[in-house]
N, C-alpha and C positions, 0 to 999 in steps of 0.2 A: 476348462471352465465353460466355454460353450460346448453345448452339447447340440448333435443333429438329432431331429424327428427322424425313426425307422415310421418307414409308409407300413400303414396298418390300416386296412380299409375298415373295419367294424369298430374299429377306439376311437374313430374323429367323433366329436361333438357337433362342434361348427368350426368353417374355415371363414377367411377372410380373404376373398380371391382381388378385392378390392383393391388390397395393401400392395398387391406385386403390380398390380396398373398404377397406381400411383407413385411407386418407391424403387429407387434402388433398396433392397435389401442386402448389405452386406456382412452381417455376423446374426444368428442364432442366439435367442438363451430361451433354455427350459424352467420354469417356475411354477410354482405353488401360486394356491387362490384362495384366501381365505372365504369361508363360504358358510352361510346359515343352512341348516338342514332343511328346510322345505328348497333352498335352490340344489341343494343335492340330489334333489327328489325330481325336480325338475330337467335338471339335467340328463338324469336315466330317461326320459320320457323325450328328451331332445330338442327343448324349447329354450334354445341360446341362439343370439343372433351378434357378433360382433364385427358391422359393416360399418359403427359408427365410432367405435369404442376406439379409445386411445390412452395411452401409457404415459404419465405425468412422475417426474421423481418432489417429490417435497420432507422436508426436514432428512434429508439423508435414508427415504422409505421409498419403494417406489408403488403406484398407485395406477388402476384400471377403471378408467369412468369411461360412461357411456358402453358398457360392454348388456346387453338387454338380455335378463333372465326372466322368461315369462312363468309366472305363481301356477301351480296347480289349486284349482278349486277343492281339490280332496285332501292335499295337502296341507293348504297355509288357511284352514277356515279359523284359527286363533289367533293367526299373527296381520299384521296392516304387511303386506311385503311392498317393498320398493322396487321396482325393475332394474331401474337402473343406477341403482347406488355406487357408493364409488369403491371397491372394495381391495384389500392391499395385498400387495405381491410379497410370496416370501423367496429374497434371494439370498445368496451368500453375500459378506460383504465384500470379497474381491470383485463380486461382478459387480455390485455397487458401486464400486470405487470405479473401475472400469466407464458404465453406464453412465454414470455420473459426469466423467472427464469428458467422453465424447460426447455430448451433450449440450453441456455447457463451454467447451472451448473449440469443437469443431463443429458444431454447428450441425447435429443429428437430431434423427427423430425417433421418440420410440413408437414402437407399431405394434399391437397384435395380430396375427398373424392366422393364430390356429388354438382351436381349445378339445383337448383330448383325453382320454383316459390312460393310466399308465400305471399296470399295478394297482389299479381298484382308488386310483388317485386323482383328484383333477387334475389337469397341468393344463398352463398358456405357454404357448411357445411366442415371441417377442422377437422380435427384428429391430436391430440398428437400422436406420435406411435412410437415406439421404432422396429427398423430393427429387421427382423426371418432370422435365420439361416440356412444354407440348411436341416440340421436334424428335424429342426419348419415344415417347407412347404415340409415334407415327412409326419409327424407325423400326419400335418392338415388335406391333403388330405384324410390319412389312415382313422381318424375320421369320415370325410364328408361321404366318401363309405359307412362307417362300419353303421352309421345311413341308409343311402340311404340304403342296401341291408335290414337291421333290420325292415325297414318299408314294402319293398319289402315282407318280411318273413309273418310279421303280418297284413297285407293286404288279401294275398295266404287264411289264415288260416281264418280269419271270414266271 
């Protein structure tokens, strides 16, 4: 049911490098975006930003507000577009159910994560993720260096 993103450098849209400083991220899910054609157009052209956007479940659907698709002027000259409307995920309903429970009874978040091509498809890839505490995103950082310099070191030497 969860599925990993394979790293593909020329499919990303936009990442959300935000979500991993702010979250534990602990499960994946791949999903569909329902989407008007002028944001289809938009998104070939690579004008998605989701630094703000967040993942809401309501009536048993789950939903993506705040995710900012910016309008092509050659595009959308007939339509009013909205940037950032709120627009609904399609998942299976096991993940639903799943999504759902942790959610609402363990006390998760849902996060976007990353928005990519897949098969000529949109996809959002989604993060369960439980909030880090300022002492987490001191600790993480300290990590990230202590590697980064440990490579630095053993690099120098051979």
């Amino acid at each position: 049911m969860a599925t990993k993103k394979k790293k593909t450098g020329g499919n990303t849209i936009a990442l959300n490098k935000r979500a991993r400083h702010d979250y534990f991220i602990e499960e994946k899910f791949e999903t569909g975006i329902v989407l008007h054609g002028w944001e289809v157009k938009s998104l070939r052209a690579g004008h998605a930003q989701l630094t703000e956007s967040y993942v809401f479940i309501k009536k048993g659907e789950a939903w993506i507000s705040g995710c900012h698709i910016a309008p092509l002027h050659t595009a959308s000259t007939h339509v009013n577009p909205e940037n950032t409307r709120v627009r609904k995920l399609l998942l299976h309903r096991k993940q639903l159910d799943k999504l759902i429970g942790a959610v609402e009874r363990k006390g998760y978040t849902l996060v976007a994560t990353a928005l990519y091509w897949s098969h000529g498809l949109v996809k959002l890839e989604i993060g369960l993720a439980k909030g880090k505490q300022q002492h987490d995103k001191r600790a993480t950082e300290k990590d990230r260096d202590w590697k980064r310099e440990k490579n630095r070191l053993l690099k120098g030497r051979g």
